[in-house]
Chimera marker file (.cmm) of the C-alpha trace (Angstrom):
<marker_set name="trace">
<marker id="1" x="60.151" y="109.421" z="8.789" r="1" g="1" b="0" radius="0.5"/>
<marker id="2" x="63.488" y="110.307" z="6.790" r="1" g="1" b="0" radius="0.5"/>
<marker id="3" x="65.299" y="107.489" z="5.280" r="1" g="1" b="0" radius="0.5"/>
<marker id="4" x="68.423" y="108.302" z="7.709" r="1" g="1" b="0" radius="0.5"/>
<marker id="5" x="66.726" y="108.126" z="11.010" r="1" g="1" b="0" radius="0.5"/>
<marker id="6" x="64.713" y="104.942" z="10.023" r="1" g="1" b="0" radius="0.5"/>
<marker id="7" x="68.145" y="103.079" z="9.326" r="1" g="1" b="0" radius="0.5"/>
<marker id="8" x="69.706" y="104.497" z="12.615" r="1" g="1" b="0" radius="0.5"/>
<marker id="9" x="66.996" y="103.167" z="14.960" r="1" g="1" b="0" radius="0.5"/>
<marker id="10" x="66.978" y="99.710" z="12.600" r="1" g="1" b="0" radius="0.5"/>
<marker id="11" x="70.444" y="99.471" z="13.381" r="1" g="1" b="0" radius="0.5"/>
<marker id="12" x="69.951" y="99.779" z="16.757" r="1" g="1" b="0" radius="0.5"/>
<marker id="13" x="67.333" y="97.420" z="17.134" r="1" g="1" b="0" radius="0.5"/>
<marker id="14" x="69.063" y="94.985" z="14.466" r="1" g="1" b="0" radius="0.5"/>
<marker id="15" x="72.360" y="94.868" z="17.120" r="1" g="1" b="0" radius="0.5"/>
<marker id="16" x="69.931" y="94.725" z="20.141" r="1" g="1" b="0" radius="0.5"/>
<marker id="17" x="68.196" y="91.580" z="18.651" r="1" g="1" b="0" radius="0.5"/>
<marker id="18" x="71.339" y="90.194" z="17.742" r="1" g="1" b="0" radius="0.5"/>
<marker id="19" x="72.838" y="90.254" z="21.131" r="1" g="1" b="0" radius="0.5"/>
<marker id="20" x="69.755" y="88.707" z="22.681" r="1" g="1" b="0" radius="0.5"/>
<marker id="21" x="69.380" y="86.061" z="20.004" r="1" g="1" b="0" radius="0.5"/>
<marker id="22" x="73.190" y="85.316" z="20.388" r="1" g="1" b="0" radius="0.5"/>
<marker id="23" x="72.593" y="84.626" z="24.317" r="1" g="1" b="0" radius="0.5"/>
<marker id="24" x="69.074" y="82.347" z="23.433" r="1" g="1" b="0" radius="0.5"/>
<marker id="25" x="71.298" y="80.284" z="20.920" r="1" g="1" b="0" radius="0.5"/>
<marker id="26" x="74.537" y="80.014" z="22.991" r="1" g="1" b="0" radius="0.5"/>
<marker id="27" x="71.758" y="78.775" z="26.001" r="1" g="1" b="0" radius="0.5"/>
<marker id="28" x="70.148" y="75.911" z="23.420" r="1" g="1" b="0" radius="0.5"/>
<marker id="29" x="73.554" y="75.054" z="22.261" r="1" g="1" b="0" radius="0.5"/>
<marker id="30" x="74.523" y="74.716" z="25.719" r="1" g="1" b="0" radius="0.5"/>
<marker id="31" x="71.890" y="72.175" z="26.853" r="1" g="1" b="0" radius="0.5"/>
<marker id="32" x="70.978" y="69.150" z="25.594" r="1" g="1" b="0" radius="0.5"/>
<marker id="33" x="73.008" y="69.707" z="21.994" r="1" g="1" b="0" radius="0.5"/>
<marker id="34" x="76.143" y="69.437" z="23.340" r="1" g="1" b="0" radius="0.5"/>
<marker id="35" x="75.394" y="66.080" z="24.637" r="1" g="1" b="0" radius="0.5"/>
<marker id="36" x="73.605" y="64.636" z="21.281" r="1" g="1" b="0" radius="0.5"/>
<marker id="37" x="75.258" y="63.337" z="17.823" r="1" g="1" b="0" radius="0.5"/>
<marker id="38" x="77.641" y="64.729" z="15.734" r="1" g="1" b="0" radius="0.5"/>
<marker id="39" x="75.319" y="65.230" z="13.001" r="1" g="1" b="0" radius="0.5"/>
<marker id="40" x="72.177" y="66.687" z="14.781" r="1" g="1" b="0" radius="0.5"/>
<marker id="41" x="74.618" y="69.185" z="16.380" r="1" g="1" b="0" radius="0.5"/>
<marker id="42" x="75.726" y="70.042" z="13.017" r="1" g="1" b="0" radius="0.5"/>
<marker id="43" x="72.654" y="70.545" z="12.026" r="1" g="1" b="0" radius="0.5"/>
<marker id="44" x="71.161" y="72.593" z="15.297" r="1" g="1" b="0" radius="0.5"/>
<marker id="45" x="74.383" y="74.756" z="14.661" r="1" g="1" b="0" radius="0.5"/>
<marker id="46" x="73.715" y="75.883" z="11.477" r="1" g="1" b="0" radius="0.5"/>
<marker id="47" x="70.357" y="76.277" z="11.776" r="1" g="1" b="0" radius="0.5"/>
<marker id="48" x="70.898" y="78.551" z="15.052" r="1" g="1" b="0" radius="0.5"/>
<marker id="49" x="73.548" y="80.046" z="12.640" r="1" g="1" b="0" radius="0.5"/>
<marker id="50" x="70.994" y="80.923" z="10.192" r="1" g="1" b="0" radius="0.5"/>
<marker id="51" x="67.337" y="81.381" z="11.707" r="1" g="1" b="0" radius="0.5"/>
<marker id="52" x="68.120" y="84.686" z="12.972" r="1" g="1" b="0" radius="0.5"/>
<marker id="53" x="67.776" y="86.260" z="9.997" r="1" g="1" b="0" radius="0.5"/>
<marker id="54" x="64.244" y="85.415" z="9.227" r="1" g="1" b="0" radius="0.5"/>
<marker id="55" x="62.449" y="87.206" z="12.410" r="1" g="1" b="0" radius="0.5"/>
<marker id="56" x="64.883" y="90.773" z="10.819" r="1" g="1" b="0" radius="0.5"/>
<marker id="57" x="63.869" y="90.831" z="7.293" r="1" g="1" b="0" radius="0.5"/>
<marker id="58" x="60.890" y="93.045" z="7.766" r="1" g="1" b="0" radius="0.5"/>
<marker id="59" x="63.195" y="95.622" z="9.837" r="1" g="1" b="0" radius="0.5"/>
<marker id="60" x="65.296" y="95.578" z="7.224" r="1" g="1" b="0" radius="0.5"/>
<marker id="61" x="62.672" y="96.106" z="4.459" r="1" g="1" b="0" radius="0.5"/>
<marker id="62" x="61.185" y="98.769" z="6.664" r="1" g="1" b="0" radius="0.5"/>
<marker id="63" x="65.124" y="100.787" z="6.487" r="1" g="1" b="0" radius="0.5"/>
<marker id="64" x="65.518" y="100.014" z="3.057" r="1" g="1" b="0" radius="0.5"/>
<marker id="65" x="62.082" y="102.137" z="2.185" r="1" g="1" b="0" radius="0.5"/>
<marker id="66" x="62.291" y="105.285" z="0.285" r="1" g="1" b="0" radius="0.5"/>
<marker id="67" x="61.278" y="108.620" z="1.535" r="1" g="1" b="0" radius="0.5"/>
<marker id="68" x="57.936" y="110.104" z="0.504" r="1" g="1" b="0" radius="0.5"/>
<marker id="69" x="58.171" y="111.879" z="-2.458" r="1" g="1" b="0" radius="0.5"/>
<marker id="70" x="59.128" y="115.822" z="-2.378" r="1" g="1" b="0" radius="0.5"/>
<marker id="71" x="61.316" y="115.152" z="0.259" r="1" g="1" b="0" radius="0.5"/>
<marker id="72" x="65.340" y="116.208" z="0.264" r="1" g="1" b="0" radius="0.5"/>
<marker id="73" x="68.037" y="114.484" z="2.487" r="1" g="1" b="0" radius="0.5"/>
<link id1="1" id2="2" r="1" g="1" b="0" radius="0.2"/>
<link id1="2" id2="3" r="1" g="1" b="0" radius="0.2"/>
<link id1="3" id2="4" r="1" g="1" b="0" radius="0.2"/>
<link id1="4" id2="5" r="1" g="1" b="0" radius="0.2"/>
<link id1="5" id2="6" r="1" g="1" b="0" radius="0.2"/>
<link id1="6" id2="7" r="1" g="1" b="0" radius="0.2"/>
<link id1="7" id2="8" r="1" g="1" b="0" radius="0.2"/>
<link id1="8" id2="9" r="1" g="1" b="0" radius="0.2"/>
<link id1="9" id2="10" r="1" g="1" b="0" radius="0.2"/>
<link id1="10" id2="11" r="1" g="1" b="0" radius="0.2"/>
<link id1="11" id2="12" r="1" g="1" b="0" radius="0.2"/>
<link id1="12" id2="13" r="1" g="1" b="0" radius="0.2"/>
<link id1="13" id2="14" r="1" g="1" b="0" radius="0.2"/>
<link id1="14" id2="15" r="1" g="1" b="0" radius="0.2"/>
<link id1="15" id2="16" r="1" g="1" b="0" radius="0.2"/>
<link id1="16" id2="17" r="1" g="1" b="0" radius="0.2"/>
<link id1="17" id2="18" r="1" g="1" b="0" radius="0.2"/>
<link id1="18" id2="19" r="1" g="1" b="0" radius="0.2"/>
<link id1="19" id2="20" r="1" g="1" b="0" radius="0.2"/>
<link id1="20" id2="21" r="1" g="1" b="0" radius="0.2"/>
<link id1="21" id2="22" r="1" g="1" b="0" radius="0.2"/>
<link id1="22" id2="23" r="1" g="1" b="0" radius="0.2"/>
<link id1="23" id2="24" r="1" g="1" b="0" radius="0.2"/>
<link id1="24" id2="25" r="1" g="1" b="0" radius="0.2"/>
<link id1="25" id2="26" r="1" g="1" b="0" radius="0.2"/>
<link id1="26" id2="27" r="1" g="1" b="0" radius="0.2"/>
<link id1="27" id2="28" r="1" g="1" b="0" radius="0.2"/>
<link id1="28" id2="29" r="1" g="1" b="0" radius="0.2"/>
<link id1="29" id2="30" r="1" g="1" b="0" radius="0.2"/>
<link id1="30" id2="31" r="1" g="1" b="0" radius="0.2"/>
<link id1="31" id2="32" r="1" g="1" b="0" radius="0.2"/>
<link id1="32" id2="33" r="1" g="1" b="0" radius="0.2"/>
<link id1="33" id2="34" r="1" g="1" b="0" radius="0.2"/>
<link id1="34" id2="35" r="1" g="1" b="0" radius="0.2"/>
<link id1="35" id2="36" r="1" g="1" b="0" radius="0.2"/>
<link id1="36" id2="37" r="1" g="1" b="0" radius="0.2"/>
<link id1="37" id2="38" r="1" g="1" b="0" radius="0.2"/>
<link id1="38" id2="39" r="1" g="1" b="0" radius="0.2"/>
<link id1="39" id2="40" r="1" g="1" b="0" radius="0.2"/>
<link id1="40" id2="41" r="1" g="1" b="0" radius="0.2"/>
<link id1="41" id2="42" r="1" g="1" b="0" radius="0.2"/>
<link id1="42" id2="43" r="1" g="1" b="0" radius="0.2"/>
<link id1="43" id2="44" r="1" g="1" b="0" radius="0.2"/>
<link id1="44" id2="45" r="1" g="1" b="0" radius="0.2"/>
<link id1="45" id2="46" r="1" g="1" b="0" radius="0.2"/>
<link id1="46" id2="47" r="1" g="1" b="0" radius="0.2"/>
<link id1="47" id2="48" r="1" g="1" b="0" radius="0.2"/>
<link id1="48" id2="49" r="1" g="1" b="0" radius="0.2"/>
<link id1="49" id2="50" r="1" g="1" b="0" radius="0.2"/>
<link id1="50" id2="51" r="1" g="1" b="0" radius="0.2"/>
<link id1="51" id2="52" r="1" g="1" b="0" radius="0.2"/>
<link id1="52" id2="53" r="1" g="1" b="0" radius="0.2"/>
<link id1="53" id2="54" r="1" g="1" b="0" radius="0.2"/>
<link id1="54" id2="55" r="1" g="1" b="0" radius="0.2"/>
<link id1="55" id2="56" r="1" g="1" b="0" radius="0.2"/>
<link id1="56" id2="57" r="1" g="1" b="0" radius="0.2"/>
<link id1="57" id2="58" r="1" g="1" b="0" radius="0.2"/>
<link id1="58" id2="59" r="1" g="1" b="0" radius="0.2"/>
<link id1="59" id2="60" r="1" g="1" b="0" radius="0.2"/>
<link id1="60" id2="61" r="1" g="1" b="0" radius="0.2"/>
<link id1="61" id2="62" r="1" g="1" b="0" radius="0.2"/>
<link id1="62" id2="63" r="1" g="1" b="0" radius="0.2"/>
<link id1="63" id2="64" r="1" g="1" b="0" radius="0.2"/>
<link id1="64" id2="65" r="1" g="1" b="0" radius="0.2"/>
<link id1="65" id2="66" r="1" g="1" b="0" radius="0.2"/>
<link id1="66" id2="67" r="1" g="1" b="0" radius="0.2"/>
<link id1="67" id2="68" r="1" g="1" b="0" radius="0.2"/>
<link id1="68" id2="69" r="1" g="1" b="0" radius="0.2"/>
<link id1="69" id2="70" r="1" g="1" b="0" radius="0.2"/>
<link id1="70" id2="71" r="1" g="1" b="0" radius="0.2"/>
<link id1="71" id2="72" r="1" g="1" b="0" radius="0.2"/>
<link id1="72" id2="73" r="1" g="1" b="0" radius="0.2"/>
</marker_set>
């Protein structure tokens, strides 16, 4: 698969995930959070801020391979 269509359906899937994760965190953050400490809601926050980016790494690693050899953009 060339290099240009593997990073256009990433992308898509990258801002579809994105969307969906944003609505599971705003849900969580919604719930019981709001009502507990200062500090674990700091902490929830960031970590909601941050965890996404685990479950896209192999999508991204999968765009950023290079085509197969003997092949021209």
């Amino acid at each position: 698969m060339p290099s240009r269509l593997r990073k256009l359906i990433g992308a898509i899937l990258m801002i579809a995930f994105v969307l969906a994760y944003a609505l599971f965190a705003m849900a969580i953050a919604d719930s019981r959070v709001s009502e507990a400490p200062e500090a674990v809601r700091a902490i929830v926050y960031a970590a909601l801020g941050l965890v996404w980016v685990l479950p896209l790494m192999p999508l991204i690693r999968w765009m950023q391979r290079p085509d197969p050899q003997g092949r021209r953009p």
